[in-house]
C-alpha positions, 0 to 999 in steps of 0.5 A, spaced: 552 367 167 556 361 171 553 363 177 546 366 175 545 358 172 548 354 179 544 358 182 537 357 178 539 350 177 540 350 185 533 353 186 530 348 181 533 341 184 531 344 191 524 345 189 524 338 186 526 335 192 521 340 197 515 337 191 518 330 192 519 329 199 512 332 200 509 328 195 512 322 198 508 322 205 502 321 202 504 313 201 503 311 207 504 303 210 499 301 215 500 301 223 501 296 227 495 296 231 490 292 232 486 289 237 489 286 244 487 279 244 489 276 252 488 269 251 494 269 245 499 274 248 507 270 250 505 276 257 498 273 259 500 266 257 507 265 260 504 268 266 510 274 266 511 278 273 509 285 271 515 288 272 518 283 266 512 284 261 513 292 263 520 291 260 518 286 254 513 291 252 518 296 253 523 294 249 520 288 244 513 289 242 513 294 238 517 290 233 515 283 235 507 284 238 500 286 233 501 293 236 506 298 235 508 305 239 509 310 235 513 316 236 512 323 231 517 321 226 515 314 225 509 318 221 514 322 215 516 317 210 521 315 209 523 313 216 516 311 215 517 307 210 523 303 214 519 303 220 514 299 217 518 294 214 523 293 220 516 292 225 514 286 219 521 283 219 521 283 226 513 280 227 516 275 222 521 273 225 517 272 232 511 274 235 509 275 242 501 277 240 501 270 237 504 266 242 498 261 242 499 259 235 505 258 235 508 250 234 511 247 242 517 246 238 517 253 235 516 256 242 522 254 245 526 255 239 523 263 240 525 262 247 532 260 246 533 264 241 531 270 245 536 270 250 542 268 245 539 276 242 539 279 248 546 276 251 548 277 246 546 285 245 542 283 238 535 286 240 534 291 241 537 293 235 542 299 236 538 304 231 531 302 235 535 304 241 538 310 239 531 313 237 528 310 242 532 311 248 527 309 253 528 302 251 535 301 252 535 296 257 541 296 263 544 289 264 541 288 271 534 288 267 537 283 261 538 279 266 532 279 269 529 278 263 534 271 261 533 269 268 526 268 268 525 266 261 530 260 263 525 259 269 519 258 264 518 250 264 519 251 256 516 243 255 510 243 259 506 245 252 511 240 249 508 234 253 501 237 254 500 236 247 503 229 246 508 231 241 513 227 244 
């Protein structure tokens, strides 16, 4: 009697999860995808060499830009629901297709900060890694990324705008 009642109780618990799990997909969070405005991008606006603005979007846009590569996972809650959240944080935090409106102050503040994450291996984070392989950067390419975001003149909007 013990094992007929585990095993219905097993079968009950799975279709339970089976029903919730599918039921679950059809909350969806938005994407991050909208229309790519030129004359706002950190890339377009800093002048970036393509090979530095290939790494970038390579490695940093689809967190910290307006849009989003998506990989086939990124569509089945809950990863979906996480990978909304992640992209929201990281726009927050700093982002590269609203580089224009962006105070001077703030700029080289996000500027100075990025180096330090990419020094110091904080970005890209591990799991975007892990998920995505092909963002991992080598430590040629990050420190071509920092040379070149150390040779920007960080203060020429600074004293443009009088802010001095």
């Amino acid at each position: 009697m013990d094992k007929f009642f585990s095993k219905v109780v097993l079968k009950k618990t799975l279709l339970f999860l089976f029903i919730a799990f599918i039921l679950i997909q059809f909350y969806r969070p938005g994407k991050n995808n909208s229309v790519y405005t030129a004359n706002n991008d950190f890339l377009e606006l800093s002048d970036a060499p393509t090979d530095i603005g290939a790494l970038l979007k390579k490695s940093c846009y689809d967190c910290h830009s307006n849009n989003t590569n998506y990989k086939w996972f990124d569509n089945i809650a809950p990863v979906s629901w996480w990978v909304d959240n992640t992209i929201s944080r990281g726009k927050l935090a700093l982002n590269f297709s609203e580089w224009k409106d962006h105070d001077p102050w703030r700029k080289l503040s996000f500027l100075s900060a990025s180096v330090y994450d990419i020094q110091t291996d904080r970005m890209p984070k591990e799991l975007y890694i892990k998920l995505r392989p092909e963002t991992k950067l080598s430590k040629k390419e990050k420190e071509r990324i920092i040379n070149w975001i150390n040779n920007i003149d960080r203060f020429e909007t600074y004293y443009k705008n009088g802010n001095h």
